[in-house]
DOBARO-114806 format. One line per 3 residues: number of its first residue (from 1); their letters; for each residue z, y, x of N, C-alpha, C. Coordinates in pm, whole numbers. Example, Ala and Ser with C-alpha at 12.3 -4.5 7.8 and 13.67 -1.06 7.14 Angstrom:
BEGIN
1 = as = 780 -569 1319 780 -450 1230 780 -330 1320 ~ 708 -225 1285 714 -106 1367 787 3 1290
***
This chain:
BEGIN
1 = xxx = 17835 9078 13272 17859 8999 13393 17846 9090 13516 ~ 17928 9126 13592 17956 9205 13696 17854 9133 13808 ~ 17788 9203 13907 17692 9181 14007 17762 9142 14101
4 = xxx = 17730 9025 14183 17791 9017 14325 17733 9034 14401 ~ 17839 9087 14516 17804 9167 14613 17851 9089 14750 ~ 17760 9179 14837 17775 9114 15025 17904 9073 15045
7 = xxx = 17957 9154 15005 18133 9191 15009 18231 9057 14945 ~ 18148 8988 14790 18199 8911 14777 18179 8766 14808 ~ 18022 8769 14847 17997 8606 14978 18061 8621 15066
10 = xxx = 18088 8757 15143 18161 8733 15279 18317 8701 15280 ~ 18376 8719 15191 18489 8653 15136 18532 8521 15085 ~ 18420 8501 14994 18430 8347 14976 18378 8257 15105
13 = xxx = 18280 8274 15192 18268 8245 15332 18342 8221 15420 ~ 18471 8329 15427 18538 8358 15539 18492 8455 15614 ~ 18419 8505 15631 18311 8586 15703 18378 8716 15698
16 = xxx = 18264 8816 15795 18232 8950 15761 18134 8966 15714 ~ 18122 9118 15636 18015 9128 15579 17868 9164 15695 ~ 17892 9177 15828 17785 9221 15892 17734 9071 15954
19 = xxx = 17836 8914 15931 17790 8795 15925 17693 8757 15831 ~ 17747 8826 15708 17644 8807 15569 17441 8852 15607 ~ 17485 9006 15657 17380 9080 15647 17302 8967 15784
22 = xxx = 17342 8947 15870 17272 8899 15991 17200 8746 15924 ~ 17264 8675 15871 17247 8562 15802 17103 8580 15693 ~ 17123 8666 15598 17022 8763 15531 16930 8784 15561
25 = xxx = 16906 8835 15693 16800 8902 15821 16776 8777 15900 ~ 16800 8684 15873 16766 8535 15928 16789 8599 16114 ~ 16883 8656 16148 16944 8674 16251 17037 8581 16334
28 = xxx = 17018 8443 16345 17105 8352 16369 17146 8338 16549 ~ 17145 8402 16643 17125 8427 16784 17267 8390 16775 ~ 17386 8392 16767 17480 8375 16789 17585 8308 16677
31 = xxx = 17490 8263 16586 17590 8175 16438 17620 8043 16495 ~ 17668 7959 16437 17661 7852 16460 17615 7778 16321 ~ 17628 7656 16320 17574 7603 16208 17687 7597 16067
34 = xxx = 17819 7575 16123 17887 7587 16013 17910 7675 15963 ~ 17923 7834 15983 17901 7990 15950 17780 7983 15864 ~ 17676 7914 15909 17549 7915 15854 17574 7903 15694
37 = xxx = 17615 7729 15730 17655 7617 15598 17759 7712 15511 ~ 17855 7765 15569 17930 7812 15466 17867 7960 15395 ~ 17815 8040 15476 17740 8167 15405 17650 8101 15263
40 = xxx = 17553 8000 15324 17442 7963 15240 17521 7865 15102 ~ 17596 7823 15122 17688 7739 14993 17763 7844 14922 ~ 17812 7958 14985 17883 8070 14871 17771 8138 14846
43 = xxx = 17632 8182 14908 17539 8244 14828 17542 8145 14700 ~ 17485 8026 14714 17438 7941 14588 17555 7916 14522 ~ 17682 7899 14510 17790 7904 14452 17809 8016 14376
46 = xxx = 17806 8137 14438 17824 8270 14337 17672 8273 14286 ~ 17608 8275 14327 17449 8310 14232 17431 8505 14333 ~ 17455 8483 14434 17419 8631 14504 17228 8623 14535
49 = xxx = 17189 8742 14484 17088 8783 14510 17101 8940 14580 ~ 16992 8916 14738 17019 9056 14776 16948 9163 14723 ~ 17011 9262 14772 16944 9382 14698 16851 9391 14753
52 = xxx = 16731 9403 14716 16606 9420 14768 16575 9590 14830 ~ 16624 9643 14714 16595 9837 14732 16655 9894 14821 ~ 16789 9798 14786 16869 9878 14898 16830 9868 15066
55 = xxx = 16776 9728 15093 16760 9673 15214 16624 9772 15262 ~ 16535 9781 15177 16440 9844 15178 16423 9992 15261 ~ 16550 10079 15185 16539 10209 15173 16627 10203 15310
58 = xxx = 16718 10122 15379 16782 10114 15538 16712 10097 15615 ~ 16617 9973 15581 16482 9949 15696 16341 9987 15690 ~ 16337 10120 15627 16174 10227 15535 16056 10124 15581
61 = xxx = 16109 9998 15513 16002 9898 15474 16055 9827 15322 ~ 15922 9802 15291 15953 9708 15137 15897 9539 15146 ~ 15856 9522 15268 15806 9417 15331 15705 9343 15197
64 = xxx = 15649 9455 15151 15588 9365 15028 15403 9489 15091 ~ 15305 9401 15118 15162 9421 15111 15127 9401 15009 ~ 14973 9490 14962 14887 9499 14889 14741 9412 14909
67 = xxx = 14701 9357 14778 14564 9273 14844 14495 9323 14686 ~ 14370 9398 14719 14302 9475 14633 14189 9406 14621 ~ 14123 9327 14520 14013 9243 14544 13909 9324 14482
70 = xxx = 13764 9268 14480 13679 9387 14417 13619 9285 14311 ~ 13682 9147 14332 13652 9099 14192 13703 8959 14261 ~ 13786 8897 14161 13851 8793 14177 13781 8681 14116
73 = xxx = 13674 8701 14090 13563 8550 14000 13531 8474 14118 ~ 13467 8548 14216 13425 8510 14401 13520 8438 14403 ~ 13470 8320 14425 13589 8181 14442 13582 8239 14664
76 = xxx = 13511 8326 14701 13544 8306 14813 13636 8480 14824 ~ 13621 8521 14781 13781 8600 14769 13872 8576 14716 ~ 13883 8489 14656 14029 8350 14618 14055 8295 14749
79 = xxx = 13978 8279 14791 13977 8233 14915 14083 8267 15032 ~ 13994 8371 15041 14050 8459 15126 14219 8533 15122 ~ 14207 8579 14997 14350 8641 14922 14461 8509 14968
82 = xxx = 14445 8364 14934 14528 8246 14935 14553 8241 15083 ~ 14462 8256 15203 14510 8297 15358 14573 8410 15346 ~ 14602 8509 15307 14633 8622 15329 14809 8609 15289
85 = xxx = 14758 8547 15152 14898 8519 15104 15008 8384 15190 ~ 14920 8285 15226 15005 8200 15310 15013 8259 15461 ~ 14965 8361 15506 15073 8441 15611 15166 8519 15592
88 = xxx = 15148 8594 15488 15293 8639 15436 15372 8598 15408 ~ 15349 8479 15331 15483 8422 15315 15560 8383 15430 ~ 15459 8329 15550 15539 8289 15690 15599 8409 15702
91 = xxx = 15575 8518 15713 15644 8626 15769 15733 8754 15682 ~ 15816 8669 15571 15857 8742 15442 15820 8834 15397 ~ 15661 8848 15388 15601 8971 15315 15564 8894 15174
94 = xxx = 15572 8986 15081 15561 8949 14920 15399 9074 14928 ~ 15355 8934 14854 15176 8976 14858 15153 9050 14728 ~ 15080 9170 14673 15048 9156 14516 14960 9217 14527
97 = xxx = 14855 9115 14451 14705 9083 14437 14658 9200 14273 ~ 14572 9268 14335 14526 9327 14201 14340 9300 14206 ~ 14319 9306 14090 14157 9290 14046 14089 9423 14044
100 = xxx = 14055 9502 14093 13897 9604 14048 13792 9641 14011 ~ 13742 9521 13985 13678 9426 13881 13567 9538 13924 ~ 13520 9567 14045 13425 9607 14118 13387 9757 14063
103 = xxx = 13509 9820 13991 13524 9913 13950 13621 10040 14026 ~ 13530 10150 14093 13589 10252 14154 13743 10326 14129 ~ 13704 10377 13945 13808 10381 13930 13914 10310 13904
106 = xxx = 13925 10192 13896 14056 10068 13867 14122 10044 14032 ~ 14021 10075 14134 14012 10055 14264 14154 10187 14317 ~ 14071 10271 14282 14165 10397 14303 14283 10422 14242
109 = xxx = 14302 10353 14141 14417 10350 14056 14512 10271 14082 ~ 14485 10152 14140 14542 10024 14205 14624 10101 14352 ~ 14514 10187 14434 14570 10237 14589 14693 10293 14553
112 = xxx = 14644 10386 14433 14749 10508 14442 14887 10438 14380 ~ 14893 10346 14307 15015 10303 14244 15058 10245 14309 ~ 14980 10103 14425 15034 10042 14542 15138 10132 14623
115 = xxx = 15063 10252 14663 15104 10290 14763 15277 10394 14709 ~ 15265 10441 14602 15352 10445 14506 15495 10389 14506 ~ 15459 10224 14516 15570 10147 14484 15594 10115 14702
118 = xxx = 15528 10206 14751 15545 10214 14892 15547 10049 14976 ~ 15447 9994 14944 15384 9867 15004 15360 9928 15111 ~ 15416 9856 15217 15377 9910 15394 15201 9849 15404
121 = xxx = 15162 9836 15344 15009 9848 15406 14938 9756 15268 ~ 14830 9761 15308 14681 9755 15196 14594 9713 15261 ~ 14524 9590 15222 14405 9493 15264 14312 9498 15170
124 = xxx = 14187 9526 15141 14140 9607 15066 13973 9534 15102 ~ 13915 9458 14971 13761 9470 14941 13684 9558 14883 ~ 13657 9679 14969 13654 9816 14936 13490 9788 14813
127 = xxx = 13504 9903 14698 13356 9896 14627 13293 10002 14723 ~ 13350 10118 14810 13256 10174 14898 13253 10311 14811 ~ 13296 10344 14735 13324 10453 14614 13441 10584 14647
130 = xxx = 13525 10512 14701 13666 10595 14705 13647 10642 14866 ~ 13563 10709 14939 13561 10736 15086 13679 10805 15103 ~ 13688 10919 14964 13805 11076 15051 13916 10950 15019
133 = xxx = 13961 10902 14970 14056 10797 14908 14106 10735 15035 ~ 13993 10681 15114 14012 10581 15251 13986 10628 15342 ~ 13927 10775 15371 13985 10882 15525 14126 10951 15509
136 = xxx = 14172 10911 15363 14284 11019 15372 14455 10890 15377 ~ 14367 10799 15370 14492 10675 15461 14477 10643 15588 ~ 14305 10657 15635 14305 10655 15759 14372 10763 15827
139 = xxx = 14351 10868 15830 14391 10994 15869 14571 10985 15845 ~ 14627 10960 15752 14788 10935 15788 14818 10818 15883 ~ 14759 10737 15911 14803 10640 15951 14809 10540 15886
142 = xxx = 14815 10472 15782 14866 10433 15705 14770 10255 15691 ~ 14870 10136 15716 14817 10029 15796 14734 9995 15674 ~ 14630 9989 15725 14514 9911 15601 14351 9861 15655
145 = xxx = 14331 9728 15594 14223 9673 15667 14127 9651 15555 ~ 14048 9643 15538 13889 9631 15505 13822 9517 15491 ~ 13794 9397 15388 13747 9255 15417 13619 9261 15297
148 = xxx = 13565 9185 15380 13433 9124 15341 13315 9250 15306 ~ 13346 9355 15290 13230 9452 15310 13279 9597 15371 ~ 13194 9682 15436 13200 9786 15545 13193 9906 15500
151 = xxx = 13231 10017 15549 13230 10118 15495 13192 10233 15577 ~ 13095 10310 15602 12977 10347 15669 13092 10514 15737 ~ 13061 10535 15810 13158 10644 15916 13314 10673 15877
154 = xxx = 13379 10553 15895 13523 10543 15846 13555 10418 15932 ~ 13665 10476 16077 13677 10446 16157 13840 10401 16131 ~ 13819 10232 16112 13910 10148 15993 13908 10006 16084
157 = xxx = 14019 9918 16064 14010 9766 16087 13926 9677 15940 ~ 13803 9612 15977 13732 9572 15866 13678 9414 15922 ~ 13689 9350 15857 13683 9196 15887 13546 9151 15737
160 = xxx = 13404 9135 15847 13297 9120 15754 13254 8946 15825 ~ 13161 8921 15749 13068 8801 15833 12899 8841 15838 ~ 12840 8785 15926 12693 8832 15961 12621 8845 15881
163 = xxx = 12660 8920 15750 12547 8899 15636 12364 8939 15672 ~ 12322 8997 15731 12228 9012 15756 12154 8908 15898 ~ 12176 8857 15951 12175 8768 16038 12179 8592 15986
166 = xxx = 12263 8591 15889 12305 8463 15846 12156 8427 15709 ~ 12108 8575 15675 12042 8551 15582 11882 8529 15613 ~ 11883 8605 15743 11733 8587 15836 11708 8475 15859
169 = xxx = 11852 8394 15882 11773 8259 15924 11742 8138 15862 ~ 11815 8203 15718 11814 8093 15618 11692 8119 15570 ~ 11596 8224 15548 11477 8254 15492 11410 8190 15591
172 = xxx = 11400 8238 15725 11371 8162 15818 11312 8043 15839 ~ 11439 7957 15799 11409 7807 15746 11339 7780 15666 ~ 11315 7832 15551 11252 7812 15403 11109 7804 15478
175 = xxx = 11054 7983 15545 10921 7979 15616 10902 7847 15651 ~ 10979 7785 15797 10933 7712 15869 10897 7547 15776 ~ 10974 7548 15662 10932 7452 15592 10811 7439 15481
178 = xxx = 10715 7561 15490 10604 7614 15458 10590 7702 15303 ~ 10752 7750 15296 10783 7826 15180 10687 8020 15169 ~ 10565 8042 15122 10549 8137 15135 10584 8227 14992
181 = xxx = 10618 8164 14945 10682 8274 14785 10815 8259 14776 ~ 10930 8311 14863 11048 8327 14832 11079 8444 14776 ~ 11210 8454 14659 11196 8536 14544 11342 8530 14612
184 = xxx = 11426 8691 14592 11537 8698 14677 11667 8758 14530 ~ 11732 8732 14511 11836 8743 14346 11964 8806 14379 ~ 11960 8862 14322 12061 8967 14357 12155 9085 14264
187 = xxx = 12291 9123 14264 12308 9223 14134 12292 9371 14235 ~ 12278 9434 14172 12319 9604 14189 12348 9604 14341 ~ 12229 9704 14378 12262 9705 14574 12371 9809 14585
190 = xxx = 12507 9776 14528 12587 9930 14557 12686 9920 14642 ~ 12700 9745 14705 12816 9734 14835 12728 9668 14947 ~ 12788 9663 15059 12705 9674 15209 12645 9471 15209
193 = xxx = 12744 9405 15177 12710 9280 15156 12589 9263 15113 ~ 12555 9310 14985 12461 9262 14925 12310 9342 15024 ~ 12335 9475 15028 12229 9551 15114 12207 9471 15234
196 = xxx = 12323 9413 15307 12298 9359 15460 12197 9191 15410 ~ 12218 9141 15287 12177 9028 15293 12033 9079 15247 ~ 11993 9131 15184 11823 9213 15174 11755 9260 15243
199 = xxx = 11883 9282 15336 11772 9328 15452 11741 9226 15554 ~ 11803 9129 15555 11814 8959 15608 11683 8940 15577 ~ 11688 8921 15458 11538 8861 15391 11448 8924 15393
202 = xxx = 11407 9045 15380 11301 9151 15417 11262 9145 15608 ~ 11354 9119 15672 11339 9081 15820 11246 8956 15806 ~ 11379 8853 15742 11263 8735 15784 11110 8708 15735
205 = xxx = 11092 8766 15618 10962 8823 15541 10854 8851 15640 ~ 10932 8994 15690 10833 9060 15763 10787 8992 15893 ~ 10913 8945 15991 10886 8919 16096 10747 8796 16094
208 = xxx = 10758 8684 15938 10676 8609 15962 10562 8635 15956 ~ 10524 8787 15976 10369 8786 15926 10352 8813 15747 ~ 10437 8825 15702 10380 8797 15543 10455 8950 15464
211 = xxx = 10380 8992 15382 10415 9100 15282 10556 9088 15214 ~ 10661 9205 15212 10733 9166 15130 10702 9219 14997 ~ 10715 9123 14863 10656 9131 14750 10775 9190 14651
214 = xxx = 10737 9323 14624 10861 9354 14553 10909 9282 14386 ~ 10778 9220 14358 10811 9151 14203 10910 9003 14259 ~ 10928 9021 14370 10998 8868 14407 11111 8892 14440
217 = xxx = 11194 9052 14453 11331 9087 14466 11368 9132 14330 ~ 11478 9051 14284 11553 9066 14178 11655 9144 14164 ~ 11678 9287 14133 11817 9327 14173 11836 9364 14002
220 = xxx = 11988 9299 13931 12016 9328 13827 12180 9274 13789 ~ 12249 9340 13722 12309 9266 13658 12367 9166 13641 ~ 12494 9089 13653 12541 8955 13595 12423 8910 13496
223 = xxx = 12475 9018 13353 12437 8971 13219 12265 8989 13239 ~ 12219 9089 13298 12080 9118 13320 12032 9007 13363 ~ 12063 8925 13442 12004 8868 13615 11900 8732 13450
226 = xxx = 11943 8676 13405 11842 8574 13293 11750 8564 13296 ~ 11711 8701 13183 11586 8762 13203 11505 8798 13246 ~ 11622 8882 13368 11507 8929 13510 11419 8798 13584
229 = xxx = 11474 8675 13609 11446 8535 13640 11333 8515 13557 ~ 11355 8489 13446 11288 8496 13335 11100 8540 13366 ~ 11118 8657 13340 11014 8752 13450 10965 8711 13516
232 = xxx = 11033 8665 13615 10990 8606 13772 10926 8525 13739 ~ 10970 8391 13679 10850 8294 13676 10736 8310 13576 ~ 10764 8418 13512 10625 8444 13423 10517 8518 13449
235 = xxx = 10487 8552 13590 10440 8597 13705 10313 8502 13745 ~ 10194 8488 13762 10101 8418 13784 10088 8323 13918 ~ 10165 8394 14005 10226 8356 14119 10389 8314 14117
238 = xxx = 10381 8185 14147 10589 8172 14110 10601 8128 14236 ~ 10737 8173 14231 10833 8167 14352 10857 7967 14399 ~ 10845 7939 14510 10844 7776 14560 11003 7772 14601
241 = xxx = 11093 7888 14635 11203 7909 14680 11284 8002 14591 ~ 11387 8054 14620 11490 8148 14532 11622 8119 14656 ~ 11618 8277 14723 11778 8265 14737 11840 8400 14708
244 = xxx = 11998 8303 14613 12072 8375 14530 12167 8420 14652 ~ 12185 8588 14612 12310 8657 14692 12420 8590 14708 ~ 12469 8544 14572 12663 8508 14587 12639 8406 14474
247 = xxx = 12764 8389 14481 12797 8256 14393 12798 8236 14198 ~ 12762 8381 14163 12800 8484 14093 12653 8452 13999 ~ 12540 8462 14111 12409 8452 14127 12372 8310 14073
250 = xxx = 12391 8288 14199 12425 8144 14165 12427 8077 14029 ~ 12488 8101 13977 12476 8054 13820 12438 8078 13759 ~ 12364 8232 13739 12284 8264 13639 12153 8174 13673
253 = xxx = 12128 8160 13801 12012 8074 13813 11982 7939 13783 ~ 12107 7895 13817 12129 7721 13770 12089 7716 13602 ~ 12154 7829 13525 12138 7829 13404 12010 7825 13358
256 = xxx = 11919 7912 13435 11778 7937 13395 11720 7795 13438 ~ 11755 7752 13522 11662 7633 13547 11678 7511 13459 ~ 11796 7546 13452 11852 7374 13343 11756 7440 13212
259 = xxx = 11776 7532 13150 11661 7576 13013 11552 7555 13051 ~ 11511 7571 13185 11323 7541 13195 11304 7369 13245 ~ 11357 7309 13285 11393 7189 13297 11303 7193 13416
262 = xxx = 11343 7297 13531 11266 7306 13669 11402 7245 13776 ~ 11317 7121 13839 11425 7042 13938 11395 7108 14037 ~ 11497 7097 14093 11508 7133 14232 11531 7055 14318
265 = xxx = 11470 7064 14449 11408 6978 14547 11272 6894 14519 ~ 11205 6931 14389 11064 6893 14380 10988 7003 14348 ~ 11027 7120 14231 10938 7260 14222 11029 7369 14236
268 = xxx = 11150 7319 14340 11194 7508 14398 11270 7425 14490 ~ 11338 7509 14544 11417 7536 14650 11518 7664 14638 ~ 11632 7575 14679 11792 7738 14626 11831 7720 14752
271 = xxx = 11870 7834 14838 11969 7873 14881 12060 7977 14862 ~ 12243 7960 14860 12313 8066 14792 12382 8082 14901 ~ 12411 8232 14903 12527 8267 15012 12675 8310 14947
274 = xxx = 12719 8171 14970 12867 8207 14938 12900 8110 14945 ~ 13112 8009 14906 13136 7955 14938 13189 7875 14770 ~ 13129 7767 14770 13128 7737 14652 13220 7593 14677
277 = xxx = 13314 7598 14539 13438 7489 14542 13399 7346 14557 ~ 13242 7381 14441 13227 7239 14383 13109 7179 14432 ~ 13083 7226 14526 12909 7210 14616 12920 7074 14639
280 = xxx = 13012 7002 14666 12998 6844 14739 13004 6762 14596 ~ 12977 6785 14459 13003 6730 14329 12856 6773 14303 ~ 12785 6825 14336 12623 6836 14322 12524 6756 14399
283 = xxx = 12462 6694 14247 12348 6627 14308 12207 6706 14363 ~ 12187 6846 14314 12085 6885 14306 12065 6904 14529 ~ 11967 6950 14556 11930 6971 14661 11985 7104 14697
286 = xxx = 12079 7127 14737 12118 7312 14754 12155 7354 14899 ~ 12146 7438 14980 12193 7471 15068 12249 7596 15057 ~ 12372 7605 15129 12467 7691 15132 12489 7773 15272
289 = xxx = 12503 7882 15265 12569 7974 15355 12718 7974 15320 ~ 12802 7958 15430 12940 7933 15413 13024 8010 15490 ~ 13078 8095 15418 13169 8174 15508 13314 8148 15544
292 = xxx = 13363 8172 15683 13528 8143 15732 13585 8209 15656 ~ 13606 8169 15528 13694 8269 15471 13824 8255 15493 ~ 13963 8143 15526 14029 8115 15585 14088 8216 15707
295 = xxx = 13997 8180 15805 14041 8233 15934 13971 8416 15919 ~ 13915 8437 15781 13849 8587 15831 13971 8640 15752 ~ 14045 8571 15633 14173 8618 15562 14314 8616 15662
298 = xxx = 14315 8493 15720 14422 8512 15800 14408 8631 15935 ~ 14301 8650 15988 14308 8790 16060 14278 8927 15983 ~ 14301 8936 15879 14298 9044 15831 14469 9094 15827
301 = xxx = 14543 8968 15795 14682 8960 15730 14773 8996 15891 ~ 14716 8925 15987 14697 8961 16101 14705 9124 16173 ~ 14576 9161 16112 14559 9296 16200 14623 9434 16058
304 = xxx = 14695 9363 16002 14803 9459 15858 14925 9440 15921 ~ 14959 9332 15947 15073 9302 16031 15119 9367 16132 ~ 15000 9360 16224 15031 9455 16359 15038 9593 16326
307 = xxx = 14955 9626 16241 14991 9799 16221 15143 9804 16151 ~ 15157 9754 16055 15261 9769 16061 15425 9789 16129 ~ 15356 9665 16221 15475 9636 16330 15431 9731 16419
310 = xxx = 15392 9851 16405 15393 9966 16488 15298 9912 16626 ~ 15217 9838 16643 15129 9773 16762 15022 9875 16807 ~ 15002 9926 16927 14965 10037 16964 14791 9942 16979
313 = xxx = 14774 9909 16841 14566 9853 16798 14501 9950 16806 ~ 14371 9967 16863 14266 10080 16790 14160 9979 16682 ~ 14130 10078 16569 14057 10022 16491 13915 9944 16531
316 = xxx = 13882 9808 16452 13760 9782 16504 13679 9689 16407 ~ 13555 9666 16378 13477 9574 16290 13491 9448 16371 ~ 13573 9318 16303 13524 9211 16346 13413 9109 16269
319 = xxx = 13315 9032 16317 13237 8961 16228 13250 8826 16263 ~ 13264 8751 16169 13274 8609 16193 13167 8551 16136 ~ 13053 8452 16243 12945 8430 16174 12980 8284 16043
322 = xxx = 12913 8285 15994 12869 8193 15860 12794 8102 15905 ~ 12774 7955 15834 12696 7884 15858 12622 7798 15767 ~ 12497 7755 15804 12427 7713 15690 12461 7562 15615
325 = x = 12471 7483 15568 12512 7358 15479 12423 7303 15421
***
C-alpha cells in the first residue's frame, strides 16, 4: 500500500500543498472554514498521517518531552507526571514517562537515550547520583527542570515543596498536644526530601526543649522498615506518635499496626507526608501533609516550555508550601 502524501491531500482538497502544511501547523490566520472542512475530510478520507521526522528535522524540534520519575509507586508523582502530561498535550508536546525505580544507573540510562531520540527538554525527579550527568546539560543549555527534590551546587530550574518547614510544624503539633515520644520513619537518607523532612523533626525536637532520641529515628528500607518498627516498640519506652516520611512509609506502618492490633487515635498517633488517593475512605485518625502536586507539575511543564521556547529565564528554586489535613 503506497503512503500518502501532502501532495496527495492537497489535491484531493483543491488546495496547495503549503495550504496543507499551514492547516497541519494549526496555522489558520487567513483559512477560512471551508478550506479548513475540505483539508480535514481528505485527510480522513485518504487515511494521511504526517510525517512526524520529517517535520521534526525542518523545525530541529521533536516536540516530544521527557518525564523521568524516581519511582512511579508515589501516587504523588503520578500526580504530578498527569499535570505535566495534561499541559503538553495543550501545547502538542508528546510526554514519555520513564521509571528509575530510584536507581542511578536506570536514571542515567533513561537521560542518555531520551536525549538520544532528541526530546527538546527533560523534567526530571533527580536520585541526586548523576551530578557530572546534570552540569553537563546544564552547561549546554539544554532545557531541563528538577521536581520534587534538589540538587546541592547545580544552578538548575527545580520545583520542591517546604519539606523541612512543613515537617517542623507537624511535629510541632504532636508536642503541643502533649506528644513527648515521637518516633520519626523513614527509608535510606540518600535524596534531599527525605534529609529536609529529618531535619524538620530534629528542629521541632530540639526547639521544644527535649532530646532527640536516636532509637526513635527509623531509617531503613521498604522491605527493612517491619522489623525496624518492630524494634521500636520493643523498646521499654514506646513511641505515643510516629511520623512516616512518604506514603511508601506509610504502609509499612499501617501493616505493623493492624498485626499488633494498636488503634490509632487511642495508643498512637500517625502523621504521613505525602499525598494519599484514598485518605478520605479512612476511618482511622490520620493526618496528612499534602502537597500541590498539580500546580507544582504544571509549573514545571511550564518553566520546560519556556526554555524551550528560547525565553531569555534565569534558573531558580521554586517552593510551594504543603499543608497539613
Amino acid at each position: 500500500m503506497e503512503k500518502v502524501t501532502m501532495a496527495d491531500v492537497a489535491k484531493a482538497a483543491g488546495v496547495s500543498k503549503s495550504t496543507v502544511s499551514q492547516y497541519l501547523n494549526n496555522r489558520f490566520e487567513y483559512m477560512g472554514e471551508k478550506t479548513k472542512l475540505k483539508i480535514k475530510e481528505a485527510i480522513e478520507e485518504l487515511g494521511y498521517q504526517p510525517n512526524f521526522i520529517a517535520r521534526s528535522l525542518k523545525q530541529k524540534r521533536t516536540s516530544m518531552v521527557g518525564i523521568i520519575v524516581a519511582n512511579i509507586t508515589h501516587y504523588f508523582s503520578t500526580e504530578i507526571s498527569r499535570a505535566i502530561e495534561d499541559f503538553c498535550h495543550k501545547h502538542d508536546l508528546h510526554a514519555i514517562v520513564c521509571n528509575a525505580d530510584d536507581d542511578p544507573e536506570k536514571e542515567k540510562k533513561y537521560i542518555e537515550m531520551l536525549r538520544a531520540k532528541q526530546v527538546d527538554g527533560l523534567i526530571i525527579f533527580p536520585t541526586g547520583k548523576n551530578n557530572d550527568l546534570y552540569k553537563r546539560m546544564v552547561k549546554q543549555g539544554y532545557p531541563v527542570v528538577f521536581v520534587d527534590r534538589k540538587v546541592e551546587n547545580l544552578d538548575v530550574f527545580s520545583i520542591i515543596t517546604d519539606n523541612t518547614d512543613s515537617t517542623y510544624k507537624a511535629v510541632q503539633h504532636l508536642i503541643e498536644k502533649g506528644h513527648q515520644n515521637i518516633a520519626f520513619v523513614v527509608q535510606p537518607l540518600t535524596v534531599s526530601t527525605r534529609i529536609d523532612r529529618l531535619a524538620g523533626y530534629t528542629k521541632a525536637v530540639a526547639h521544644a526543649g527535649m532530646e532527640v532520641n536516636p532509637d526513635f529515628i527509623i531509617k531503613a528500607s521498604i522491605p527493612e522498615l517491619k522489623s525496624k518498627i518492630e524494634q521500636l516498640f520493643a523498646l521499654d519506652v514506646k513511641p505515643t506518635a510516629i511520623f512516616a516520611a512518604n506514603d511508601r512509609v506509610l504502609l509499612a506502618v499501617l501493616e505493623f499496626l493492624k498485626e499488633k492490633g494498636i488503634k490509632l487515635g487511642k495508643e498512637l498517633e500517625l502523621v504521613v507526608f505525602d499525598n494519599i488517593p484514598f485518605a478520605h475512605l479512612l476511618e482511622a485518625p490520620i493526618s496528612f501533609i499534602v502537597q500541590p502536586a498539580k500546580e507544582m507539575g504544571k509549573k514545571a511543564a511550564e518553566l520546560l516550555f519556556e526554555q524551550i521556547n528560547k525565553s531569555n529565564i534565569s534558573p531558580e528554586v521554586f517552593v510551594f508550601p504543603s499543608r497539613m489535613m
